[in-house]
C-alpha positions as protocol buffer text, in pm:
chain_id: "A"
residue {
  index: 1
  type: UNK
  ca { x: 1270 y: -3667 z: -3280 }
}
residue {
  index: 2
  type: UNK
  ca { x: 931 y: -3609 z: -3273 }
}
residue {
  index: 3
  type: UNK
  ca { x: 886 y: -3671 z: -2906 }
}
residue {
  index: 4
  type: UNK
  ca { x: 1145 y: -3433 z: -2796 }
}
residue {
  index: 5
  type: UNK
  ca { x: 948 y: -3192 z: -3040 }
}
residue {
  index: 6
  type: UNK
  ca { x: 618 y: -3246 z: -2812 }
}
residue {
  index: 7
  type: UNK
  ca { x: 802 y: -3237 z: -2504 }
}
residue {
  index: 8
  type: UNK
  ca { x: 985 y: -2882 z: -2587 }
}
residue {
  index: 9
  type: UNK
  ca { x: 600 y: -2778 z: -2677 }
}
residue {
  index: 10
  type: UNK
  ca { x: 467 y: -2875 z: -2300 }
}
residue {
  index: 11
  type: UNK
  ca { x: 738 y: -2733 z: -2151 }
}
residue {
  index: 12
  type: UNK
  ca { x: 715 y: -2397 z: -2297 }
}
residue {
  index: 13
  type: UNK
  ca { x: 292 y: -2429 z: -2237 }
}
residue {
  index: 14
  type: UNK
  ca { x: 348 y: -2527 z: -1872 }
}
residue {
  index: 15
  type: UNK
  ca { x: 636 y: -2167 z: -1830 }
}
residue {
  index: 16
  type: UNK
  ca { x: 376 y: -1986 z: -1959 }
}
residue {
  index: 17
  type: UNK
  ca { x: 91 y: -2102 z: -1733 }
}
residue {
  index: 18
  type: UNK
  ca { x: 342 y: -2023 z: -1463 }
}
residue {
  index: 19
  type: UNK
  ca { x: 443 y: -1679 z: -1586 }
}
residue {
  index: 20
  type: UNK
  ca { x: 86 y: -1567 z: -1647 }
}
residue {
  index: 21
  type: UNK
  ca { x: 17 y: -1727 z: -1259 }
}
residue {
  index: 22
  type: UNK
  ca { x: 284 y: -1517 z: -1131 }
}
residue {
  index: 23
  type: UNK
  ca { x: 208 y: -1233 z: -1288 }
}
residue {
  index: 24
  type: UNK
  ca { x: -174 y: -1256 z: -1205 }
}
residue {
  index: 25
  type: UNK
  ca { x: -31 y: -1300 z: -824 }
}
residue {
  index: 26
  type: UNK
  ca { x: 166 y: -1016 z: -827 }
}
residue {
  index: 27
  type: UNK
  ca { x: -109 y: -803 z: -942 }
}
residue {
  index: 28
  type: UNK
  ca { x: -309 y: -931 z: -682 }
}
residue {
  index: 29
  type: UNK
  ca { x: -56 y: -804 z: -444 }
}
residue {
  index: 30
  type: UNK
  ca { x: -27 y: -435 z: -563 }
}
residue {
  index: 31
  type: UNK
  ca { x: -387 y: -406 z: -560 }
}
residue {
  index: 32
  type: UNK
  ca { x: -364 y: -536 z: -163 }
}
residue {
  index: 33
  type: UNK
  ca { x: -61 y: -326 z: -148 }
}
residue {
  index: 34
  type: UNK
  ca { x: -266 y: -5 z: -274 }
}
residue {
  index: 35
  type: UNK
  ca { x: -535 y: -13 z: -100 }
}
residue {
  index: 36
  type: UNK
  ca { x: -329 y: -74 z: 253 }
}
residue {
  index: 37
  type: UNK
  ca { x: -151 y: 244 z: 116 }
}
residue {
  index: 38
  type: UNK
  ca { x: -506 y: 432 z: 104 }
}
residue {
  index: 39
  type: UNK
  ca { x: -541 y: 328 z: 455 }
}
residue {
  index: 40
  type: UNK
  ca { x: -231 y: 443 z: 578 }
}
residue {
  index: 41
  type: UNK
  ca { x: -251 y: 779 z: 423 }
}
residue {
  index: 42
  type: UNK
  ca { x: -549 y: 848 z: 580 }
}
residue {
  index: 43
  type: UNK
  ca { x: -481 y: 726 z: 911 }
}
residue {
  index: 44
  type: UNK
  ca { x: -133 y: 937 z: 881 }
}
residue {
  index: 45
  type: UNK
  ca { x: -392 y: 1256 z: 780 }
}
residue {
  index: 46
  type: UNK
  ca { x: -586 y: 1195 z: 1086 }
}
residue {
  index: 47
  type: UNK
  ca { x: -282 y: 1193 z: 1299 }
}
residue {
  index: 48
  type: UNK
  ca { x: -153 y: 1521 z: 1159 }
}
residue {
  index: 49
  type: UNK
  ca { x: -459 y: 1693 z: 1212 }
}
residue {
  index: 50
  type: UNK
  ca { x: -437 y: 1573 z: 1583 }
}
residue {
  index: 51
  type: UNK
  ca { x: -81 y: 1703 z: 1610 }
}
residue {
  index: 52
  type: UNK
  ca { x: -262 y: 2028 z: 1455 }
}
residue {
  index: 53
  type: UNK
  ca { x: -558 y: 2034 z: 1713 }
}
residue {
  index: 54
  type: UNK
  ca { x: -339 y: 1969 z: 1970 }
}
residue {
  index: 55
  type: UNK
  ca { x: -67 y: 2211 z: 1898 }
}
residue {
  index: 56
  type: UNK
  ca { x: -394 y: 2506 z: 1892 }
}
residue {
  index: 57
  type: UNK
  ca { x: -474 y: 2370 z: 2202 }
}
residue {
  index: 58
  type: UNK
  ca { x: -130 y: 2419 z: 2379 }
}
residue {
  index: 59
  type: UNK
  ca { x: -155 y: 2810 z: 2186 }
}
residue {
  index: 60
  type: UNK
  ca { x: -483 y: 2886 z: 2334 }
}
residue {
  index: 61
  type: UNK
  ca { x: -398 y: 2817 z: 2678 }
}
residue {
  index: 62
  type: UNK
  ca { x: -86 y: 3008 z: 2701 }
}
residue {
  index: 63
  type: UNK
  ca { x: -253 y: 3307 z: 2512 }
}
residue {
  index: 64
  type: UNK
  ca { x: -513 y: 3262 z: 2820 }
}
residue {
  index: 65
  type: UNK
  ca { x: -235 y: 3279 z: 3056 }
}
residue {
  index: 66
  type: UNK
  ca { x: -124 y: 3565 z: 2927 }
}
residue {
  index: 67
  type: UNK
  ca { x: -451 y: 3730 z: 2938 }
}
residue {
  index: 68
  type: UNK
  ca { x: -452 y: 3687 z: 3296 }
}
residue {
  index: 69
  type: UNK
  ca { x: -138 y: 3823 z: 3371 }
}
C-alpha cells in the first residue's frame, strides 16, 4: 500500500507544478494583453483627435465660403 501512497503524493506534486505553470502563463498573458490595450487606446485617441482636426478643418472652410459670399 505504501507505493500507491507515494504515487498519489507525485501525482498531486506534479498537478500542482502544472497549475502554478498555468497560472504563471496566464498572467503572463494579461500583462501582454494590458499593455497591447495601452497601445490601442492611445492609437484610438490619436485617431479621434484626427476625426476632430479634420472635422474643424471642413468648418473653417465653409465659414470662409461664406465670408466670401
Amino acid at each position: 500500500g505504501k507505493k500507491r501512497k507515494e504515487k498519489k503524493e507525485e501525482k498531486k506534486k506534479k498537478k500542482e507544478r502544472k497549475r502554478k505553470k498555468k497560472k504563471k502563463k496566464e498572467e503572463e498573458e494579461e500583462k501582454i494583453q494590458k499593455k497591447k490595450g495601452e497601445k490601442k487606446e492611445k492609437k484610438k485617441k490619436k485617431k479621434g483627435e484626427r476625426v476632430k482636426e479634420r472635422k474643424k478643418k471642413k468648418k473653417d472652410k465653409r465659414e470662409e465660403k461664406k465670408r466670401k459670399k
